[in-house]
C-alpha positions as CSV (number, residue, x, y, z in Angstrom):
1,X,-7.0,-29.9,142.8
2,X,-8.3,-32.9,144.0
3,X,-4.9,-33.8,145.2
4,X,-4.0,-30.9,147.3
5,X,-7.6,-30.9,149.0
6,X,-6.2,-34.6,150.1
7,X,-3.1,-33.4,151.5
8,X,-4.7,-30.4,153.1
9,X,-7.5,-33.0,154.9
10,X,-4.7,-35.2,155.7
11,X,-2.2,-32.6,157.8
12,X,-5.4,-31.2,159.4
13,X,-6.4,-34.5,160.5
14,X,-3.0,-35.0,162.1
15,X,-3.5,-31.5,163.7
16,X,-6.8,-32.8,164.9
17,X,-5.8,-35.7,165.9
18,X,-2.4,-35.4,168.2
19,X,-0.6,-37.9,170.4
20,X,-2.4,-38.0,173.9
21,X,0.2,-37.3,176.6
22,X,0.5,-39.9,179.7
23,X,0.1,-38.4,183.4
24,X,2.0,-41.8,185.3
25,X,0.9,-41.3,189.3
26,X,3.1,-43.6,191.5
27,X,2.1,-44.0,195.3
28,X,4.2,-45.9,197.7
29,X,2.9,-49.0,199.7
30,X,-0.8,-48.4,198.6
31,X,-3.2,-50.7,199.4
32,X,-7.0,-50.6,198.0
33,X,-7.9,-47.7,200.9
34,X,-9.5,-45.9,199.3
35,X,-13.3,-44.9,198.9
36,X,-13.5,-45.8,195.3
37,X,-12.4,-49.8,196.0
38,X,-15.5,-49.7,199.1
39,X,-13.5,-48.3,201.9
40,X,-15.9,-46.2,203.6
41,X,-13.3,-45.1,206.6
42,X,-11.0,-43.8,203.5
43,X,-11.4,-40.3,202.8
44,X,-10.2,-39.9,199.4
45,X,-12.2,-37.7,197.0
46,X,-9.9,-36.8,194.4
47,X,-8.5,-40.1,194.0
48,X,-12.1,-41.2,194.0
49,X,-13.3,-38.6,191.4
50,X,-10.0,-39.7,189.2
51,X,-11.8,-43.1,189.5
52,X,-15.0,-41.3,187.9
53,X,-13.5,-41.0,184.8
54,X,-12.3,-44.2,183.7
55,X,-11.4,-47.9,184.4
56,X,-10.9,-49.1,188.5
57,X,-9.5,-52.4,188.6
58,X,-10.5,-54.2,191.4
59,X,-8.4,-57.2,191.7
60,X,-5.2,-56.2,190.1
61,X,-2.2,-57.6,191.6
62,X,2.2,-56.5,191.7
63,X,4.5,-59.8,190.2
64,X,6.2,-59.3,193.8
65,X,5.4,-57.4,196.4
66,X,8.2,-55.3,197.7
67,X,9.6,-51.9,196.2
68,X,12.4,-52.5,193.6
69,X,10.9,-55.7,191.8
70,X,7.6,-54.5,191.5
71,X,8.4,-51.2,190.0
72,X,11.0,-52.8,187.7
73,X,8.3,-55.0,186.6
74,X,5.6,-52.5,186.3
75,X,8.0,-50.5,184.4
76,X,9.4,-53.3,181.7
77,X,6.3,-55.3,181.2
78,X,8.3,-58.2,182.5
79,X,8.4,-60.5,185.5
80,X,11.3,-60.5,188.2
81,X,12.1,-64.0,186.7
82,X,12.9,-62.2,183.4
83,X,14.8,-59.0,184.6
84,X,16.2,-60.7,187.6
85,X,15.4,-58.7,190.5
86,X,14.3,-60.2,193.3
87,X,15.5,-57.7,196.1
88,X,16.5,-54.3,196.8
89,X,19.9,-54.4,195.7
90,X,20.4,-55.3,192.0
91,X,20.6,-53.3,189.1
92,X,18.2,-53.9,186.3
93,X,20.7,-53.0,183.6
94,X,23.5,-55.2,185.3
95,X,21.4,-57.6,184.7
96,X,19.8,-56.4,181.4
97,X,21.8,-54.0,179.6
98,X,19.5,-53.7,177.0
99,X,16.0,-53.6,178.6
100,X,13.5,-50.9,177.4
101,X,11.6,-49.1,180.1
102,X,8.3,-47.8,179.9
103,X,9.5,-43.9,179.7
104,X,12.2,-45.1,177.6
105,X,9.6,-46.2,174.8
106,X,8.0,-43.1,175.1
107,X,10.9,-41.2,174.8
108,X,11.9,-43.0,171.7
109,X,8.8,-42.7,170.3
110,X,8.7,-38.5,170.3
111,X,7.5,-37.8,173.8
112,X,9.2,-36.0,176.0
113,X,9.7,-38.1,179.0
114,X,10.1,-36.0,182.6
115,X,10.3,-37.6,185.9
116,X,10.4,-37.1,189.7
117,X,9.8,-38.7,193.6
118,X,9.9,-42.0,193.7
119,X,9.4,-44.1,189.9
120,X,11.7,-46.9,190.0
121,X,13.4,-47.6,193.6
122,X,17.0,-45.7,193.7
123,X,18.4,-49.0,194.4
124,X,17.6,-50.7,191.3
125,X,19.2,-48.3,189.0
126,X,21.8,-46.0,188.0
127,X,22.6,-42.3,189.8
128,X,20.6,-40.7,186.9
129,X,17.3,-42.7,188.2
130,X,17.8,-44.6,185.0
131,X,19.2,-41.8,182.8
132,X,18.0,-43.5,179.6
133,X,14.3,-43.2,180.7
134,X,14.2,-39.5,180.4
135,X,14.6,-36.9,178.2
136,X,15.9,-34.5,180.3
137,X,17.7,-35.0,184.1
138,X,15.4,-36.7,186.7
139,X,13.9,-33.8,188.9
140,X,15.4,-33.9,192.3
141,X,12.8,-31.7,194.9
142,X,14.3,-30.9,198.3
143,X,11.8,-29.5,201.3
144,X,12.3,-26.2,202.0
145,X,9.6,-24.9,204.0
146,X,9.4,-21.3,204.8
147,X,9.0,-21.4,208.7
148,X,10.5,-24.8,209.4
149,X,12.9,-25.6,206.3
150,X,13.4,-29.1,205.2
151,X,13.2,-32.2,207.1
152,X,15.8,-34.5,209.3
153,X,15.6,-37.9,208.1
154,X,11.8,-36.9,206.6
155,X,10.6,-35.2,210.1
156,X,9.4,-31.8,210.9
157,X,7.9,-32.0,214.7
158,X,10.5,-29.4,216.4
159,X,10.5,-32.8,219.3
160,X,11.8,-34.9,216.5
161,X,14.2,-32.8,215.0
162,X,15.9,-31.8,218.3
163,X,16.2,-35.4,219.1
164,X,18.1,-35.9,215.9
165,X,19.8,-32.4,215.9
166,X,21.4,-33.5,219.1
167,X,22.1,-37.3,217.9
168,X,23.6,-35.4,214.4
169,X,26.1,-32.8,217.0
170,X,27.3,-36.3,218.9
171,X,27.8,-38.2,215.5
172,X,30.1,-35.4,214.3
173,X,32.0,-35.4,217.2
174,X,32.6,-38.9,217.3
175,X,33.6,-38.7,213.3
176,X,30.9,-40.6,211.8
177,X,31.2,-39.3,208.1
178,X,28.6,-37.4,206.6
179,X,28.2,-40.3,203.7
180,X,26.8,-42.1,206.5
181,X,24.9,-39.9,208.7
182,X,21.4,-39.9,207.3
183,X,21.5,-44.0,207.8
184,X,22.6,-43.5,211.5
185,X,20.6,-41.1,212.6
186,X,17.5,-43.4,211.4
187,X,19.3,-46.1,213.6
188,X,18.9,-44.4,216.3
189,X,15.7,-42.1,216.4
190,X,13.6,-43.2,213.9
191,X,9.6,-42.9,215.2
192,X,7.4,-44.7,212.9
193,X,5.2,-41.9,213.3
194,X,4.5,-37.9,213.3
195,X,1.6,-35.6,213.2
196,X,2.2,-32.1,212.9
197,X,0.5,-29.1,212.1
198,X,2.8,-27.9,209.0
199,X,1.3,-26.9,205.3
200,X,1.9,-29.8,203.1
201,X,4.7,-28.7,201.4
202,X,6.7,-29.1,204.8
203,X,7.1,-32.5,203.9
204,X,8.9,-34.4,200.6
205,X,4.8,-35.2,199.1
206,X,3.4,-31.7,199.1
207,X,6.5,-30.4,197.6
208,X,6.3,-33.2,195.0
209,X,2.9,-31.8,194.1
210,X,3.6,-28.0,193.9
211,X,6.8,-29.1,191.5
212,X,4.3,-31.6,189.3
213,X,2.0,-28.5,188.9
214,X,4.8,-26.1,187.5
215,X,5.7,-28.8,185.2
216,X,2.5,-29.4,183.8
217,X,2.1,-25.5,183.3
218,X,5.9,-25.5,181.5
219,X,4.6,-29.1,179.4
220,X,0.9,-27.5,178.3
221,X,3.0,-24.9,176.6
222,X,4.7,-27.4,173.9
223,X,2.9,-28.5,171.3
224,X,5.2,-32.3,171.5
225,X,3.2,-35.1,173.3
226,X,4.9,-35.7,177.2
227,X,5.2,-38.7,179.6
228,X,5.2,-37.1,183.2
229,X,5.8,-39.5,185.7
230,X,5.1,-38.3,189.3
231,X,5.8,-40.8,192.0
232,X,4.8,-40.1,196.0
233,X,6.4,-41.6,198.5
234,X,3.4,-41.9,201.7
235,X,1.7,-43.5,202.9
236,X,5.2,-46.2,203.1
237,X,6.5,-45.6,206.8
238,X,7.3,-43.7,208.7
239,X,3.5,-42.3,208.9
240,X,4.4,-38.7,208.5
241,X,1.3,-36.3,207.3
242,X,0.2,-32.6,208.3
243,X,-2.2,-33.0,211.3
244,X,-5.2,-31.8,209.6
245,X,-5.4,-35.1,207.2
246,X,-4.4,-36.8,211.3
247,X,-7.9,-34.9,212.2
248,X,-9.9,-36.2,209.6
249,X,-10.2,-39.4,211.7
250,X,-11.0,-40.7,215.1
251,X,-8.8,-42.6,216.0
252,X,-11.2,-44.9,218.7
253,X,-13.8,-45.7,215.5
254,X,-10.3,-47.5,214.1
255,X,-10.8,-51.0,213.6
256,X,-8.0,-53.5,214.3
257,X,-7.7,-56.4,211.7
258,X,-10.5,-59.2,213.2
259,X,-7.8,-61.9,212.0
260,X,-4.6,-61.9,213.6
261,X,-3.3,-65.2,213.5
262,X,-1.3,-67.5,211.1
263,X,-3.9,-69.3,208.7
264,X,-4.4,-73.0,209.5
265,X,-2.6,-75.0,207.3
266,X,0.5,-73.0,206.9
267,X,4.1,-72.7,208.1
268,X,6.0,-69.9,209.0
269,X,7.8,-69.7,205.4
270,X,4.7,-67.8,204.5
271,X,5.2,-65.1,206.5
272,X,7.3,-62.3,207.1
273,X,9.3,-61.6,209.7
274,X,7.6,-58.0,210.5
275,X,11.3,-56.7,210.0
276,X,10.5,-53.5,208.0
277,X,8.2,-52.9,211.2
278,X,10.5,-53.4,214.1
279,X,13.2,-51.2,212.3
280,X,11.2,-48.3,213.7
281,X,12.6,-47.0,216.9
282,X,9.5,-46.8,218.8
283,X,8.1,-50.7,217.5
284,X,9.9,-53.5,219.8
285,X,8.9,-52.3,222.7
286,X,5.0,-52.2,221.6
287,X,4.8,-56.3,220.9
288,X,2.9,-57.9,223.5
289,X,4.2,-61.5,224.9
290,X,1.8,-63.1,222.4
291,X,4.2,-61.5,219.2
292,X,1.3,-59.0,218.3
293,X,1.9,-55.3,218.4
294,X,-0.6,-53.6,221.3
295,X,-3.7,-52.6,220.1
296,X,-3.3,-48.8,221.2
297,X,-0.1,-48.9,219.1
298,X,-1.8,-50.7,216.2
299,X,-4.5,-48.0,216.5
300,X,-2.1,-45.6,216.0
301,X,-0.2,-46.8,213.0
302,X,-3.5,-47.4,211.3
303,X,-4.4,-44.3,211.9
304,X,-1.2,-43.0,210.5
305,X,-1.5,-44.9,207.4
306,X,-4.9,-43.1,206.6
307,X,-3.7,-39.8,207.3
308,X,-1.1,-40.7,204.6
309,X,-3.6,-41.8,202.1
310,X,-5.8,-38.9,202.6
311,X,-2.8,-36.9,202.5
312,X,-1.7,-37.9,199.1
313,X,-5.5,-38.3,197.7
314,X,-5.0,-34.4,198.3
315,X,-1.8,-34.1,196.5
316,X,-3.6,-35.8,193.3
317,X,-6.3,-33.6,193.3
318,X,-3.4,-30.3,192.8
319,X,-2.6,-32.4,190.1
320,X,-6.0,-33.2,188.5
321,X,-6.7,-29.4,188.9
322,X,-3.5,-28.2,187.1
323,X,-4.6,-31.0,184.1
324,X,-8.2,-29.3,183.7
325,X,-6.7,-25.4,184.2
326,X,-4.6,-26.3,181.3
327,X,-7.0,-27.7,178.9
328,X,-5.0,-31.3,179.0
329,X,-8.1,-34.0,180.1
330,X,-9.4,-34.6,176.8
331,X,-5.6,-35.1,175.5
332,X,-4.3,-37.1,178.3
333,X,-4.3,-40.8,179.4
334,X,-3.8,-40.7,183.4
335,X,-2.6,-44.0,185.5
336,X,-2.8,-44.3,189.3
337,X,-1.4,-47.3,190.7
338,X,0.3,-48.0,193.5
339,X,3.5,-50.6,194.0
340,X,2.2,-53.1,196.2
341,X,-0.5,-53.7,199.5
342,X,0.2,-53.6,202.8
343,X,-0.8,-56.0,206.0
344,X,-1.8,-53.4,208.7
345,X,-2.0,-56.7,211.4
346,X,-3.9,-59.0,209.5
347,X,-1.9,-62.5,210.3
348,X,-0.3,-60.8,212.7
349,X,1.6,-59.1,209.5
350,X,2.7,-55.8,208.8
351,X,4.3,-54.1,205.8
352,X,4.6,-56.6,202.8
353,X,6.8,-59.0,201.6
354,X,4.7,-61.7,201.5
355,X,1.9,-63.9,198.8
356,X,-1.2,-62.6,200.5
357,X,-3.8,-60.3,199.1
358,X,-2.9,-57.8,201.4
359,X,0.5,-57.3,199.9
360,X,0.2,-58.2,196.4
361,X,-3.5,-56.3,195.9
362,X,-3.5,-52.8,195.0
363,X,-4.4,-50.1,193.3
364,X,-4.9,-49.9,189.6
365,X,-6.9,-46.7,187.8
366,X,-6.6,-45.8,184.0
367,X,-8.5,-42.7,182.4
368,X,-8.5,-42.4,179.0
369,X,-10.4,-39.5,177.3
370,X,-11.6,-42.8,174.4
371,X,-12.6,-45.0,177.1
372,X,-15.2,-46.2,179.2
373,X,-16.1,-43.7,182.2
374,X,-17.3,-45.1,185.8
375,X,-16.0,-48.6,184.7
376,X,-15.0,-51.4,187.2
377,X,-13.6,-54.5,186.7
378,X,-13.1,-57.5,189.1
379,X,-10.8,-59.9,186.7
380,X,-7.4,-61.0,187.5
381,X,-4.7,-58.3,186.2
382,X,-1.2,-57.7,186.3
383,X,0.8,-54.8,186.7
384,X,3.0,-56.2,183.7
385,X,-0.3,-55.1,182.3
386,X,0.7,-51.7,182.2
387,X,2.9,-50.8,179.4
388,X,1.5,-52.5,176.3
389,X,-2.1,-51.2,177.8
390,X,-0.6,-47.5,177.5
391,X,1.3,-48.3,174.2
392,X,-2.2,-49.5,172.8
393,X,-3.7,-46.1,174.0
394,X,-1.0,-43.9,172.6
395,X,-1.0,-45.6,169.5
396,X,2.0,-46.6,169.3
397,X,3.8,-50.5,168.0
398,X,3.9,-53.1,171.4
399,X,7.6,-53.9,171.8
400,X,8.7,-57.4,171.2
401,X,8.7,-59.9,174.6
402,X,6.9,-57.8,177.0
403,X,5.1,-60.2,179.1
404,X,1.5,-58.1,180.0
405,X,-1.5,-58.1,178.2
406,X,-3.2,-54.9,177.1
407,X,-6.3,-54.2,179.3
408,X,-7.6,-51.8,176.3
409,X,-10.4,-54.2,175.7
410,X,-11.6,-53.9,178.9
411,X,-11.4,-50.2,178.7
412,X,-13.5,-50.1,176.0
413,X,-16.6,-52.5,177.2
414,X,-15.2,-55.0,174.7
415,X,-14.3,-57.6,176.8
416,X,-14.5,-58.6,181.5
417,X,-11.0,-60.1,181.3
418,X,-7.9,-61.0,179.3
419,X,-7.0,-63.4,181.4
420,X,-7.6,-66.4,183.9
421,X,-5.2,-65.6,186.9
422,X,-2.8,-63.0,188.0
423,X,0.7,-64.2,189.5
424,X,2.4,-63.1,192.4
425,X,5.6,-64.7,193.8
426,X,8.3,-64.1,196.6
427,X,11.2,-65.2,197.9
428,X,12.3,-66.3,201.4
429,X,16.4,-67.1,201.4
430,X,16.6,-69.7,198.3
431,X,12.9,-71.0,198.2
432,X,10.9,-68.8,196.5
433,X,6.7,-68.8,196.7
434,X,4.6,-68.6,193.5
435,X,0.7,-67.7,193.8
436,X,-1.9,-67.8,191.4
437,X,-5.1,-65.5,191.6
438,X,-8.2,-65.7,189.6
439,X,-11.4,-64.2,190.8
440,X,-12.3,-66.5,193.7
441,X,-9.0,-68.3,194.6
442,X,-5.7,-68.2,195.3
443,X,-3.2,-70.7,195.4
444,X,0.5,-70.3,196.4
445,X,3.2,-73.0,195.8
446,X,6.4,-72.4,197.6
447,X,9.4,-74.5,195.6
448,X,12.5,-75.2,198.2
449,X,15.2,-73.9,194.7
450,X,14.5,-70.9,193.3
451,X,16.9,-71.4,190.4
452,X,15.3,-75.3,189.9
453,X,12.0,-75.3,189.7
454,X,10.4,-78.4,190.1
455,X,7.4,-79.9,191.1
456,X,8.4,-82.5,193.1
457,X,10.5,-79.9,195.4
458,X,7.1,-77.9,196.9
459,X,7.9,-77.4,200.6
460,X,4.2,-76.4,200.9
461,X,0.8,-75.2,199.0
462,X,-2.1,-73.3,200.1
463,X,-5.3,-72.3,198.6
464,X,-8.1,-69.9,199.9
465,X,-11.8,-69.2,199.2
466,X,-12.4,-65.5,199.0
467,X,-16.1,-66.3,198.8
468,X,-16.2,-68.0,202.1
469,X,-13.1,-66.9,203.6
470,X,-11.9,-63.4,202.8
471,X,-9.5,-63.1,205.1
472,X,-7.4,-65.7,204.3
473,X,-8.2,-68.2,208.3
474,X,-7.9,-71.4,206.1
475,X,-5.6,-73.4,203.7
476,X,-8.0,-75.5,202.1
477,X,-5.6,-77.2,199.7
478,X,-6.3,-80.7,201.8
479,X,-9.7,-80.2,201.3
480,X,-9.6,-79.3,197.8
481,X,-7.7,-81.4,196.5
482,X,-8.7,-82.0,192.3
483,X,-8.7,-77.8,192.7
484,X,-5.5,-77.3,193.8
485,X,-3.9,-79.6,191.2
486,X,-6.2,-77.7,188.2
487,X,-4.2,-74.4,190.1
488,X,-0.8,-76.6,190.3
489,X,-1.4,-77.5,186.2
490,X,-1.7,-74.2,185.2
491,X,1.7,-73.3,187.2
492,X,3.1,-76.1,185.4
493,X,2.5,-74.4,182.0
494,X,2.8,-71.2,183.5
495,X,6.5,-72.0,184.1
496,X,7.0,-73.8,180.9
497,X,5.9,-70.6,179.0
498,X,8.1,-68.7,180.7
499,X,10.6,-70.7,180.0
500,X,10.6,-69.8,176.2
501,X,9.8,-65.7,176.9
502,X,12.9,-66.0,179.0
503,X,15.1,-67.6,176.3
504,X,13.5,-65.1,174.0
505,X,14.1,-61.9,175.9
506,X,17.7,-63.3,177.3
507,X,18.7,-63.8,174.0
508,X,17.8,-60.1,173.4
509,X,20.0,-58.8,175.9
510,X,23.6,-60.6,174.4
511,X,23.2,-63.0,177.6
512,X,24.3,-66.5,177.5
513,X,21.9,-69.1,179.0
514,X,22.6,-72.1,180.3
515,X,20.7,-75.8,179.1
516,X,16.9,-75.6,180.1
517,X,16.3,-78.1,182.7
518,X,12.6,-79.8,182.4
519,X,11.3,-77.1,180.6
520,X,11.1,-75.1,183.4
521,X,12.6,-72.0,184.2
522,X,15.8,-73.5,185.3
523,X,19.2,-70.8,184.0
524,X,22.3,-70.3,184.6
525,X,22.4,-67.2,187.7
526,X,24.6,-66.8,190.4
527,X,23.8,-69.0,193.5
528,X,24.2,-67.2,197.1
529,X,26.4,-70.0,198.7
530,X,26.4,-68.7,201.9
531,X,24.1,-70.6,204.2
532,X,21.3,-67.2,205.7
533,X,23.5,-64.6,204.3
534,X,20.8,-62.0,205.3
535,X,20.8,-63.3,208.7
536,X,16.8,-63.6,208.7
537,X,17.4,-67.0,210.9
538,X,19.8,-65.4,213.0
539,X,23.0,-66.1,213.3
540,X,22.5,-70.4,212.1
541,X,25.4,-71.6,210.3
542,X,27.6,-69.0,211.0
543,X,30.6,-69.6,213.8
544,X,31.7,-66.5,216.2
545,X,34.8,-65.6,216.8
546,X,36.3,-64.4,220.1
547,X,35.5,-60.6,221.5
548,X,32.4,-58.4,220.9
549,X,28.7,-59.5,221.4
550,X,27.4,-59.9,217.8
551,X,23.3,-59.9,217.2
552,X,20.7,-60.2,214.3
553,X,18.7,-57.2,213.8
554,X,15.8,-55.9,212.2
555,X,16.8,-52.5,211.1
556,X,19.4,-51.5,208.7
557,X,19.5,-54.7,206.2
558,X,20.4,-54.2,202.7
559,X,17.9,-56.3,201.6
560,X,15.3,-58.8,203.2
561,X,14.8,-58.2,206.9
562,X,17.9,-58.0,208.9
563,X,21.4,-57.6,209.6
564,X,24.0,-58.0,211.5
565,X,25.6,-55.5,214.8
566,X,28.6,-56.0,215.7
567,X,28.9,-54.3,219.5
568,X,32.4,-53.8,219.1
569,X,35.0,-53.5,216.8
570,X,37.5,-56.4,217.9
571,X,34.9,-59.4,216.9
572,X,34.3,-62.0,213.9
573,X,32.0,-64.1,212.2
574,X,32.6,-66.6,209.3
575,X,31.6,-69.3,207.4
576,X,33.3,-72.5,205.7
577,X,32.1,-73.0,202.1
578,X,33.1,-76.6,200.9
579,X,32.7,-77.2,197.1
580,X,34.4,-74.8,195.6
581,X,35.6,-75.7,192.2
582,X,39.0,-74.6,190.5
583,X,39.4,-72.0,187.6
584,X,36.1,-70.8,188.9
585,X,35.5,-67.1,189.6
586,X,33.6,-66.6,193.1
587,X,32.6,-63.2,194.0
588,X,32.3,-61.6,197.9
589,X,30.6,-59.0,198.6
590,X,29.3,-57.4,201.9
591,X,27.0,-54.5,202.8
592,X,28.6,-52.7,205.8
């Protein structure tokens, strides 16, 4: 008797007790604006009441900030140095046939794994959004608006899309293929903003959301534990939102960045280009003689970015409310987080692709129906953070080399931090930057080889005081000199560590690695031997041919900044390459 009253206690314990699902809320080019992180211009309540229920992390920062690495990151619990990309071209399981995503391990592990918008960037993966994350096909949503149908190249205003209804009649007259038309009709009218008085299912968010909330009413029904992953794609440009979230703001209250200049003490390797910007049809002509976009222009676009944020705060808050209507917030761990900052014309910057707060800082939010509720935390975390944090929660083994730390004790009151510094980097052509953040400082060490790290090959440092210099107007690393080597130590053993989980997790993956150099993270990877092959310093160290005019641009690239237009079709550009070794395989590629 006593036996079966044993087994009977232990199956309803199980039936008490049953796997917590995970709600995974990506949001494109989020910075911390939002009421919750102290931006009182944001207007963001349900983002702010998601907030209310658990854990706000206030200085967690992406491992590099730009779309494709920091969601492959985010997503494997591993740094771009590990899984290899660095841009917006390279696929993760090229590189890593064998990695385990984040949906993946769920999936494996009895949940069922559904996703749609944006998760991972397309680029960085197969047709199937990475078919072996998911348990069933990744949801594809198309607009389809009642009264104005779907979108041209994301746009509803009927201005806009007879603009590009016109440029789309001349393309297929001239033969431009349809393969190709979407990319050309964004090179010619591509506004990098739009307010228009359309429901918000008119455009790709709202639609998102309605499709998000079916699912969840289809997923309460099953009794097996799910992973829905749900990713938006505002407020990343163009600044398209419904004009009601335009009309929660006035526009002359805006308030341009008070900092707009380089930071003394640093060089231009630093800095982006503003590329991503000036792809926008309607940006060129707004930069002023001193390279700063106008301030009625910057207005605008900050402006626009708000609208976006309020207009996805509104989207999570369908969400939220299709969680409680369904009985799911005591049986559900939710994550908010978004992939990277953005400048909005602090240093003169916009977009991100760069090591400053304003690009690597953003979002972080975990609610867990077992955890602390109106929690905030100001220690340095990662978004490598992520997955053995949700593991922990779901009670489920952490998989072998994953380079995060789980942020559970902090969730629980147990503990302020797990860990001294956060670390960012990024790359500019064959240098690559490296910056490490703890709760006052940052320092950012920018090494001229990206596939030799050493010391003694720093083109430049920098360090800033967030006490006494928030916005970044000073390199102190003159000044503070026994500081900046304590920072420079620890990215000494930083890379040496790194060193042995990349050895580790390589030799995971069947790949071959080459003799470690210095203990660094020095292995074997192919080395661009082109001299600017994405044409970010023009067109230096490349020779013309005869015939068409042939420019740099900042629109269209493949990855970085720019690219190259040819103005013709009877012109050339090359380049010699001395060096090249016999019974060696080269490989050429080009993005046209």
């Amino acid at each position: 008797m006593r036996i079966l009253q044993f087994i009977l206690f232990y199956f309803l314990a199980l039936e008490a007790y049953p796997k917590k699902n995970i709600l995974f809320i990506a949001v494109d080019d989020l910075k911390p604006s939002l009421g919750v992180y102290g931006d009182s211009f944001a207007k963001t309540p349900h983002i702010d009441y998601l907030a209310s229920l658990g854990t706000t992390f206030t200085n967690a920062h992406v491992q590099q900030a730009i779309c494709a690495p920091s969601r492959v990151s985010l997503l494997t619990g591993l740094r771009p140095d590990l899984t290899e990309v660095w841009d917006l071209e390279t696929q993760m399981r090229d590189k890593n046939p064998s990695i385990i995503t984040l949906p993946q391990y769920y999936r494996e592990n009895g949940f069922k794994t559904v996703g749609m918008g944006k998760i991972f960037d397309n680029r960085s993966v197969d047709r199937g959004l990475d078919k072996s994350s998911w348990s069933s096909p990744f949801i594809r949503v198309n607009v389809d608006h009642p009264i104005h149908g779907n979108t041209i190249t994301g746009f509803q205003s009927p201005e806009n899309k007879k603009i590009l209804s016109e440029i789309r009649d001349k393309a297929i007259a001239d033969g431009i293929p349809n393969r190709d038309m979407w990319q050309y009709l964004r090179s010619k009218h591509k506004p990098s903003t739009e307010s228009f008085d359309i429901s918000d299912e008119g455009y790709f968010d709202g639609a998102i959301a309605l499709k998000a909330v079916s699912q969840i009413n289809e997923l309460a029904k099953d009794d097996d534990p799910f992973f829905l992953a749900v990713g938006f794609q505002k407020p990343h440009l163009p600044f398209v939102a419904p004009k009601k979230y335009w009309d929660l703001y006035n526009r002359e209250s805006i308030e341009l960045a008070s900092y707009q200049k380089w930071a003394r003490g640093t060089v231009k390797l630093s800095y982006n280009n503003n590329g991503e910007m000036r792809s926008y049809t309607d940006i060129p002509d707004s930069f002023e003689e001193n390279g700063l976009i106008n301030a009625e222009k910057q207005k605008e676009l900050i402006h626009g970015y708000y609208a976006c944020v309020s207009y996805i705060d509104a989207q999570v808050g369908k969400i939220l409310d299709a969680v409680k209507e369904n009985n799911l917030l005591e049986n559900t761990t939710i994550i908010l987080w978004g992939d990277h900052g953005w400048h909005l014309g602090d240093h003169g910057q916009w977009a991100k692709h760069s090591n400053f707060e304003q690009a690597t800082r953003s979002p972080l939010i975990i609610v867990d129906p077992k955890t602390k509720r109106n929690n905030f935390n100001s220690s340095p975390t990662e978004f490598i953070d992520v997955f053995p944090t949700l593991v922990e929660l779901s009670g489920l083994k952490t998989p072998d080399n994953l380079q995060g730390k789980s942020l559970v004790p902090i969730l629980n009151g147990k503990s302020k931090k797990v860990k001294d510094y956060a670390v960012s980097q990024y790359p500019r052509g064959k240098a690559m930057g490296y910056a490490l953040r703890n709760g006052r400082y940052r320092y950012v060490a920018w090494y001229k080889n990206r596939n030799s790290i050493k010391e003694q090959d720093i083109i430049i440092k920098e360090l800033y005081d967030y006490k006494n210099d928030p916005e970044e107007t000073v390199n102190i690393v003159g000044i503070e000199r026994a500081l900046a080597q304590e920072f420079q130590s620890s990215l000494n053993n930083f890379f040496d560590q790194q060193t042995i989980e990349k050895k580790k997790f390589k030799a995971s993956q069947n790949i071959q690695i080459s003799t470690i150099e210095n203990n660094l993270n020095t292995f074997s990877t192919s080395v661009n031997l082109l001299k600017n092959p994405g044409f970010e310093d023009g067109i230096n160290g490349w020779n013309k041919g005869k015939g068409c005019p042939i420019n740099s641009v900042n629109n269209n690239s493949r990855s970085g900044d720019s690219a190259l237009m040819f103005e013709g079709t009877r012109c050339s550009i090359f380049q010699k390459i001395n060096g090249l070794k016999p019974n060696t395989t080269y490989k050429v590629s080009v993005f046209i």
